[in-house]
Each structure stands twice: as C-alpha cells, then as structure tokens.
C-alpha positions in Angstrom: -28.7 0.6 26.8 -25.2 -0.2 25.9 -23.2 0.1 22.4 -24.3 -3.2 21.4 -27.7 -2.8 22.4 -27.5 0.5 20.5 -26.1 -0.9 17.5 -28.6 -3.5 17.5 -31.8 -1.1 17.6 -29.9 0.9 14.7 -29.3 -2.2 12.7 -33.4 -2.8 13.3 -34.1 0.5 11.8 -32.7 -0.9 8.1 -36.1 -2.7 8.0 -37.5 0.6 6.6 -35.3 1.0 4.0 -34.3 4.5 1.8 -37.5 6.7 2.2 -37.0 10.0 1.5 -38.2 13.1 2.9 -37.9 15.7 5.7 -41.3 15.6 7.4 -39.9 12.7 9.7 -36.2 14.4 10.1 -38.3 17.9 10.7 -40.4 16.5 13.3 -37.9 14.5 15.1 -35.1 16.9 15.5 -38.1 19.2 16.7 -39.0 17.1 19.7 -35.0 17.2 19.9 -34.6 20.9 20.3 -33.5 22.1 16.7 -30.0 21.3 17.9 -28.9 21.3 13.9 -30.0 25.0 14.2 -27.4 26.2 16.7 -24.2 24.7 14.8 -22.2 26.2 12.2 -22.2 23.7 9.1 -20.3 22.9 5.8 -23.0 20.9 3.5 -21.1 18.6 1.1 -22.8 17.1 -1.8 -22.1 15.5 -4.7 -21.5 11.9 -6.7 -18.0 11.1 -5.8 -15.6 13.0 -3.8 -17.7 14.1 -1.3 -16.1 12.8 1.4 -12.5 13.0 0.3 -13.8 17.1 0.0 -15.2 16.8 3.2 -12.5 14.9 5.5 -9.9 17.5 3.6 -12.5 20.6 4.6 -12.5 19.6 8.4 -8.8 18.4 8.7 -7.9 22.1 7.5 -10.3 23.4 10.1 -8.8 21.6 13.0 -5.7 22.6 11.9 -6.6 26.4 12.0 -7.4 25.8 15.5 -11.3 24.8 15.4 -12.6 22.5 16.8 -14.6 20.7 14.3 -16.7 17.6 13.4 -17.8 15.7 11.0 -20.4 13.6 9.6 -19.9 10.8 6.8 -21.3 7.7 5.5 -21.3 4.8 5.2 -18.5 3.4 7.6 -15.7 1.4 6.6 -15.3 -0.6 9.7 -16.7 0.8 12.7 -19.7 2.3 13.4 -17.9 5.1 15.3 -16.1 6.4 12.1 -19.1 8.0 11.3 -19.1 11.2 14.0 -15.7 12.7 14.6 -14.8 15.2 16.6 -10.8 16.9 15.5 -10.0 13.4 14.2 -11.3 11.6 17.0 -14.3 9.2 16.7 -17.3 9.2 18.7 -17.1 6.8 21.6 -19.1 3.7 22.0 -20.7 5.3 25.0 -21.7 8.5 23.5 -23.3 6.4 20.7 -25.5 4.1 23.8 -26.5 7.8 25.5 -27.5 9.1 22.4 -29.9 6.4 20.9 -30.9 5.7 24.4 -32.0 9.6 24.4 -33.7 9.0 20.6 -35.3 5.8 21.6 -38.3 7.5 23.4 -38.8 10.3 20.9 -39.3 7.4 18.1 -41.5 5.8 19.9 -43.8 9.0 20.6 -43.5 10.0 17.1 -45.1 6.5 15.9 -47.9 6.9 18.6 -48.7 10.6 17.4 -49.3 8.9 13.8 -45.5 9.3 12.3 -43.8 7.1 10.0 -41.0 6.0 11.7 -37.6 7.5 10.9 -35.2 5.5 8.9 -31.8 4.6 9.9 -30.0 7.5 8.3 -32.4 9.4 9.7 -31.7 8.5 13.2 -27.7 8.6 12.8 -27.8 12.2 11.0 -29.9 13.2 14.3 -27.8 11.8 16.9 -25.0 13.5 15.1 -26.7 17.0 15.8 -27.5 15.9 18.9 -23.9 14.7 19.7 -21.8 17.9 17.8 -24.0 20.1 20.0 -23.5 18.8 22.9 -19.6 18.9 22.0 -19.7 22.5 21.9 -18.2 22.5 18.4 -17.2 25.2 16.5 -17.6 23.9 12.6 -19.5 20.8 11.6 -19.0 19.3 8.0 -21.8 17.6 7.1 -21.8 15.0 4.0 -24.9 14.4 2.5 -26.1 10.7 2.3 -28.0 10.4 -0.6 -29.0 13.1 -3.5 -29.8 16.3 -1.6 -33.5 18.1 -2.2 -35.0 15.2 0.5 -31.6 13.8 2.3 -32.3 14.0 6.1 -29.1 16.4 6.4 -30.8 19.0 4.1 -32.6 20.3 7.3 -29.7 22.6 7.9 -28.8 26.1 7.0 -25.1 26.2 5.8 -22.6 28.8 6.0 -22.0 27.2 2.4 -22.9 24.2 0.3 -20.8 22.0 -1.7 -21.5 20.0 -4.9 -18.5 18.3 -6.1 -19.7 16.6 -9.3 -22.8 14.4 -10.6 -22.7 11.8 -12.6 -25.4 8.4 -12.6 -25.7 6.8 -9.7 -28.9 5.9 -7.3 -31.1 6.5 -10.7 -34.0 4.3 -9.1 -33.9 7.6 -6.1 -32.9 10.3 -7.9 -33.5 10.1 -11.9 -32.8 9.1 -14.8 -30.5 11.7 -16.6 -27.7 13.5 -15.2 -29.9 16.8 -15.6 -32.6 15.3 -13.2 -29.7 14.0 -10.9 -28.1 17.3 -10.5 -31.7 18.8 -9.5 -31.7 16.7 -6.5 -28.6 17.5 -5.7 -28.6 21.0 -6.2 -31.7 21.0 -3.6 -29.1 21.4 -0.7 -29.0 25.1 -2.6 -30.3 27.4 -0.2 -31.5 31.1 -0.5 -28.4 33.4 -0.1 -25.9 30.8 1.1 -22.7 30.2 -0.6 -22.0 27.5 -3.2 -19.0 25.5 -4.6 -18.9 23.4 -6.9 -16.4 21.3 -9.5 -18.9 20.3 -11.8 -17.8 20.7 -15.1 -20.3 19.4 -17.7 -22.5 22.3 -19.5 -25.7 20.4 -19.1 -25.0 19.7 -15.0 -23.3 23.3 -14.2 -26.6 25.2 -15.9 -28.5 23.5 -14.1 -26.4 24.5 -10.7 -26.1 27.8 -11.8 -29.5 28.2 -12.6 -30.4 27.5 -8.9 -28.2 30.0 -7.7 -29.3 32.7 -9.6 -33.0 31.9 -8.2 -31.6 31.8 -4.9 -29.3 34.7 -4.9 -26.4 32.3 -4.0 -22.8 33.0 -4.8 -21.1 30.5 -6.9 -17.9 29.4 -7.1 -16.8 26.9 -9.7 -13.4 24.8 -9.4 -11.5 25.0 -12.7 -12.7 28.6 -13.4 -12.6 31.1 -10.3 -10.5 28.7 -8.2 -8.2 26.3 -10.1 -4.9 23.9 -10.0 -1.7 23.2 -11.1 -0.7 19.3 -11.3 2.9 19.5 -10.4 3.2 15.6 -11.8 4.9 14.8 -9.0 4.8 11.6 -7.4 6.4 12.0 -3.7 5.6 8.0 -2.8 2.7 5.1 -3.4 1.2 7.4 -0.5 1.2 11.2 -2.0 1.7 13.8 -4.4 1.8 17.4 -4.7 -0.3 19.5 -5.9 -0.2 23.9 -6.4 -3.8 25.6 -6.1 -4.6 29.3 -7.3 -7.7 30.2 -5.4 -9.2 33.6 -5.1 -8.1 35.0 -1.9 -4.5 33.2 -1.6 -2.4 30.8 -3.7 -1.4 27.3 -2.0 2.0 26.2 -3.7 3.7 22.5 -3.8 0.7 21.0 -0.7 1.5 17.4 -0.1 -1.5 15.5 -0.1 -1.8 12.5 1.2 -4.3 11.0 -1.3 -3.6 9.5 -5.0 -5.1 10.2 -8.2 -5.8 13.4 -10.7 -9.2 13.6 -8.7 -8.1 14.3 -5.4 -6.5 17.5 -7.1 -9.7 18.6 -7.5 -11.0 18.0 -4.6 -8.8 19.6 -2.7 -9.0 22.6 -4.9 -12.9 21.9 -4.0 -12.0 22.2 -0.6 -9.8 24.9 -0.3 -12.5 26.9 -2.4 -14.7 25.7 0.2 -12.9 27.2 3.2 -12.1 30.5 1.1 -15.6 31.4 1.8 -15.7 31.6 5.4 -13.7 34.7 5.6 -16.6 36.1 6.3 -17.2 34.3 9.7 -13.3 35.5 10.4 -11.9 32.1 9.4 -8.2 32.7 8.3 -6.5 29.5 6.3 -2.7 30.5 5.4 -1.1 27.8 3.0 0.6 26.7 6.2 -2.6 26.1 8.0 -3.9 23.9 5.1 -0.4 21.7 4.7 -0.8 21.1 8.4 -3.8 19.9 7.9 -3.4 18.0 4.7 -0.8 16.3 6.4 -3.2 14.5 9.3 -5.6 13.5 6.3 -6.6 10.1 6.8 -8.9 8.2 4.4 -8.1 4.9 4.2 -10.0 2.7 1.0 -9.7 6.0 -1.2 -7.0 4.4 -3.6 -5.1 3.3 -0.6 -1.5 1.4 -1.8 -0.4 -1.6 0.4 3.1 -2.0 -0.6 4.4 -5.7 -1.2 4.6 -8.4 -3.5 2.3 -7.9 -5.2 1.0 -4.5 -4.7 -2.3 -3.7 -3.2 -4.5 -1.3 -4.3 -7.8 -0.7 -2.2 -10.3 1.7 -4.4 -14.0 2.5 -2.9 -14.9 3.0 -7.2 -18.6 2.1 -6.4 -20.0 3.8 -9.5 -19.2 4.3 -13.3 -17.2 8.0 -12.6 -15.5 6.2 -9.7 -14.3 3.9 -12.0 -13.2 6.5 -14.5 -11.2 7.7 -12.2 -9.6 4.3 -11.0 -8.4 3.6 -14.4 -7.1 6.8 -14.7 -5.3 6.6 -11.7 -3.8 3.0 -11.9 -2.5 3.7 -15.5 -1.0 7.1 -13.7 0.5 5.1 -11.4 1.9 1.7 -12.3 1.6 2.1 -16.2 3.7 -0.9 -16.5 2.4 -3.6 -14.1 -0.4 -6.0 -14.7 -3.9 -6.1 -12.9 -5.3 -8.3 -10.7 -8.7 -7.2 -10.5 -10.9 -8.1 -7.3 -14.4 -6.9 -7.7 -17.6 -7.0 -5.7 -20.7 -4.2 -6.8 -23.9 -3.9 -6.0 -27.0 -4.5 -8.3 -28.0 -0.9 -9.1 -24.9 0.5 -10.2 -23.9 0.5 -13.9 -22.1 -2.4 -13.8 -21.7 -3.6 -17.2 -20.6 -0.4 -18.0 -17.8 -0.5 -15.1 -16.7 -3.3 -16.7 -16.1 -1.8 -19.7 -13.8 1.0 -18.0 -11.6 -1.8 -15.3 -11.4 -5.6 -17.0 -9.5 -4.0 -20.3 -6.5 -2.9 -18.1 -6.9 -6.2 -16.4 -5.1 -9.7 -16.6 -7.3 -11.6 -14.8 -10.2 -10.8 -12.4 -11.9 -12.8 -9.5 -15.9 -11.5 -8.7 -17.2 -11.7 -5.3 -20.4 -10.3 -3.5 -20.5 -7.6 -1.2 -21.8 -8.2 2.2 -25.4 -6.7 1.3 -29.0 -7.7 0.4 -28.1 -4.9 -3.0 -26.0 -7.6 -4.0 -28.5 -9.8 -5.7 -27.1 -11.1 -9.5 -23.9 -10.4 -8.1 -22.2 -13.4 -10.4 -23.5 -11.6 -14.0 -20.9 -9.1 -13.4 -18.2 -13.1 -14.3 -20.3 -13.1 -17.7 -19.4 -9.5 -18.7 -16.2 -9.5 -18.1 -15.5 -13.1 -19.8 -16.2 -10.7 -22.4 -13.0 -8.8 -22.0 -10.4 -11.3 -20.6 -11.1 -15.2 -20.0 -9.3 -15.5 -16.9 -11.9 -14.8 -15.0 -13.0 -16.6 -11.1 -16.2 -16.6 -8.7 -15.6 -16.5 -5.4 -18.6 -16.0 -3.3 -16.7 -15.2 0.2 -14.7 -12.1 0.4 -11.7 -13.0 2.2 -11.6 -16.3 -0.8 -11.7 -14.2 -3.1 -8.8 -11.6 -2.3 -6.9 -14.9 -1.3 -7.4 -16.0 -4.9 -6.8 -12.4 -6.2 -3.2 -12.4 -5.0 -2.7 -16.1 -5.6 -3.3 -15.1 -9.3 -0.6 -12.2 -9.3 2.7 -12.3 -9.8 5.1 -10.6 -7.3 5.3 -7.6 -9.5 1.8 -7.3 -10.4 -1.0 -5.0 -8.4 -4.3 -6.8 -7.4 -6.7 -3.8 -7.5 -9.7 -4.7 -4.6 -12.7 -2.3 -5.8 -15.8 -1.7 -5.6 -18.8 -1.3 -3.0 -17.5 -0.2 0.4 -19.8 -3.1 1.9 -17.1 -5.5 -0.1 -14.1 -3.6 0.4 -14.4 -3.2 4.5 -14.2 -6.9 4.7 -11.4 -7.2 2.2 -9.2 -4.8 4.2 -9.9 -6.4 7.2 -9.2 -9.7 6.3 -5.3 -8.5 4.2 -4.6 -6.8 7.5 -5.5 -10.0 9.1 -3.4 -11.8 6.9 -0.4 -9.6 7.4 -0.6 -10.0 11.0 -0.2 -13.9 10.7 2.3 -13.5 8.6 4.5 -11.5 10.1 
C-alpha cells in the first residue's frame, strides 16, 4: 500500500461517521499491543484553544531537549500535519506502513463481530502506533471531540488539560454548557493532574467537582497561575506577553500568535508544563522563549500583509468568534471589514453572525468543502440583516476573489470560519500570490 492508497482506505472510513465510544479504540489498540500504554502523554481538551495550548506545550518540550510529538486534528492542508515528531511531520511512507499494518487488524475485528472503527479512530491509533515506534519521549495528545468517549481518552496522562467550554457539537455532547463540560471533563482521571482556564462558575464546579472525586490536583489559569498583558504589539505577527506561574515567573515571552486568547493559552500551557516537575522536566523562561519562538500555527489569526490586509481566523464556533471580534478591533480598530465566511450547519450560526457582520462593511458567504455544509446560503439572509452588501459565492477561491475585490487597499478582508473552508482559501491566496509575483 502506498500513501495514496492509504489515504484512500482512510477517506473510506468517513462512511461511518462520529460514533462514539471506547469498546472499538479498546479492542483495536489491544490486538496492537497497548502501545498508548508505554508513552508518556499530555491530554488536551477543551472548546477552543486546544491546539494553540497544545502546539505551544510540545514546542516548549522540544525546546527543553525532548523529543516530542504530537497529535491534532483536523489538518489544514496535508494529511501529514497531523503526527509530528519535534516539528517534523510524519512522512507519507510512515503513514502507508502504518495503515498497511492496521488494515488486517480491522478486518479481524469485523470478522470477530466488531463494529468497525471510525476514521478518527484509526488515525488516533496509528499515531500510538507511529510515536512508539519513534521512541519518543512526550506525546501531546489533543482530543478530537468532547472527552468521556473520544478514542484518545484511552490513555493515562501525566496531566490533562481543559482549556475552556463553551457550545459547540450540542447534537454529541449536550445541550447546556454544564452537560458539555461533563463530557469534557471525562478525560479526568483518578489521581492525574489537571489544568484548566475555564472561568465560568457553572463550567469550573463542575471541573472541580470531578477532581475532588478523583483526587486530581487542579490548577486553574487566572487564579494559581496567571498573566500580565504587556499591550504590546511587536508586529501583525506577535506580541508579548509576562506569566506568573507557581514554580517560576516568565517575563516579556514573544509569542508568535495574535489575540488576548492566546495569552491564556500560553499561560494554559506553561501551567501545563509546571506540572511535570515531577517527572524531572525543567522549563527555565529561556527554554519556553526558545520554544515560543519555533511556534508555528498557521490559520490561528494569521495576518497576510498587503493591500488589503488578510486576516485568516479558524473561528468555527460562537466563543471563536468572540474572540475574533475581539481581536480584529484590538488590532486594526480603524480599518473596515471584509468579511469572507463559510460554517458549517451545526454551529450557532445565526448567533456568529451577530458577533462578526456588525464590525463588517460588506461580507461574501461561501460553503465549506463538506457534506456539514448543507443550508450553507441562510447564513446571506442573516447577515442581510446587519449590512446589505452582502454576496454568494458558492466556490471558495470565487469567493475570497470577490472578498478582496470588495476591499479597498486599506481595508482587511477577514477569511473565517470552518477549517474545511479556510484550507482551501489559504491555498488558493498563496496561489494567487505566486502568479502574481
């Protein structure tokens, strides 16, 4: 089997959806060897965040010297991005030889009278299989959907991580933000350390109520370990930012990300890596800005500088959005928006609008490259309710075209939304830069 053929017998696996559960995970990583047993993992859950916390977490570790990988989802472009091992993603090869090695234990599964394992299912298992085999000293795992039943929630952490909750996947995981965080605070396990930034009463009882029946040490961000926001803007690519954690204090980091939430999520993460000291991991401040300063995560408020401006922002949910708004008024308080905007169907769209096409001039509404897409074009109809300039543009690439054909040189055209929508966007402005340069 080659990468292709791989990719191809992964993309077949979509077929069976999101079906939760462990049995299948259980029994598959069994036949496998329990290699998710022998590695030392970082469990990161959460709404948003997650994987800014968790690509911060592992650049730090590499930087101390480990080497580490790392698990996230989904991809932007590739595939590949998915496993990496001290920055460097898995190669196309290693991805044949390890579905090749799967393929058989599937099959013998379904014959024994298994379901068969989903997609995620078979990608958070080749990454055990893979990070194993790589002899590596710290994995940090993200979590792919809610927590109690995710496939990663086979592991025993050295210590979990729940950034925040806030609605999202409701038809998977509730509908309050008190049932939400339940899921997600299933990654909790007995004894094993927990961080979390979670600030809302209701969500952080909850949390810390799961703790205490597990006899797990919790830290929360903003109250043991906490942040200065230096207001400084170094660039359109960084700022800095002091934390105050309990075992050292980090002053004037660079980080390489925008936005008042990546402050706390690299607060999140150095909290995070404060709790290894008991597995003898030392992180000076120096370690960390070394590390910060190889952090690459690229459609995470990611500024193209030009005429107009660029702004690429993977705000899939209502908090994501928040966050956006916050971030673009931080940041160019007095330029108008060019919104570009693809979501899915089960997201709180209507409410998104509510938060992004205010700050907006115009906005052009496209569909993201997935069958969740469905009555993509409702989202024109709510936001004709905030500004009438608004366009339908059913192919991505038309629709950024449009987006900047709208702006003026000085304005930002904001490209937001699902991942599935903003992959394609990215690709196709890099595309466009190459032909016209």
């Amino acid at each position: 089997m080659n990468y292709n053929q791989a990719m191809e017998h992964l993309k077949n696996l979509t077929k069976f959806g999101v079906n939760l559960g462990l049995e299948r995970i259980t029994e598959l990583l069994r036949r496998l060897g329990n290699p998710h047993l022998q590695l030392k993992i970082i469990h990161v859950g959460g709404t948003n965040g997650k994987g800014s916390v968790a690509n911060m977490i592992a650049a730090i570790l590499q930087s101390a010297g480990y080497k580490t990988g790392i698990f996230t989802s989904p991809h932007l472009h590739r595939y590949t991005e998915r496993y990496r091992i001290n920055g460097q993603q898995i190669s196309e090869l290693a991805v044949a030889t390890g579905v090749s090695l799967l393929k058989p234990h599937l099959e013998e599964m379904v014959a024994g009278g298994f379901e068969h394992p989903t997609e995620f299912e078979v990608s958070t298992a080749l990454a055990f299989c893979y990070f194993h085999q790589q002899q590596t000293d710290f994995v940090v795992l993200e979590v792919g959907l809610g927590g109690a039943i995710d496939s990663t929630n086979v592991v025993r952490p050295l210590v979990s991580v729940i950034t925040n909750v806030s609605m999202d996947h409701m038809e998977y995981l509730g509908d309050t933000v008190t049932e939400i965080a339940t899921v997600k605070a299933g990654i909790i396990k007995q004894g094993v350390p927990v961080v979390t930034a979670e600030q809302k009463p209701a969500v952080l009882a909850v949390i810390k109520a799961t703790c205490n029946r597990y006899a797990a040490p919790l830290t929360v961000v903003g109250e043991d370990v906490t942040w200065c926001d230096q207001g400084k803007l170094i660039d359109r690519l960084g700022q800095k930012v002091t934390v105050i954690g309990q075992r050292n204090d980090y002053p004037d980091l660079y980080l390489p990300l925008l936005g008042d939430h990546q402050q706390i999520n690299v607060a999140t993460a150095l909290a995070t890596l404060e709790t290894l000291v008991a597995d003898d991991v030392i992180i000076t401040p120096e370690i960390v800005q070394r590390g910060l300063a190889r952090l690459v995560w690229p459609g995470r408020f990611e500024v193209l500088t030009g005429e107009p401006t660029v702004v690429l922002d993977g705000a899939h949910n209502l908090a994501g959005a928040k966050a956006l708004a916050t971030t673009l008024c931080r940041y160019f308080p007095d330029r108008q928006v060019v919104l570009v905007l693809g979501m899915l169907a089960d997201k709180e769209r209507q409410k998104v609008m509510q938060t992004l096409v205010p700050l907006s001039k115009a906005v052009v509404v496209t569909k993201p490259n997935s069958p969740r897409a469905l009555t993509w074009q409702q989202i024109a109809t709510w936001a004709r309710q905030y500004v009438p300039a608004v366009e339908v543009c059913e192919q991505i690439p038309t629709a950024v075209n449009k987006g900047l054909a709208i702006a003026d040189p000085a304005d930002v055209v904001c490209i937001t939304g699902s991942l599935y929508m903003l992959a394609e966007a990215r690709e196709h402005l890099f595309r466009r830069t190459a032909t016209i340069t």
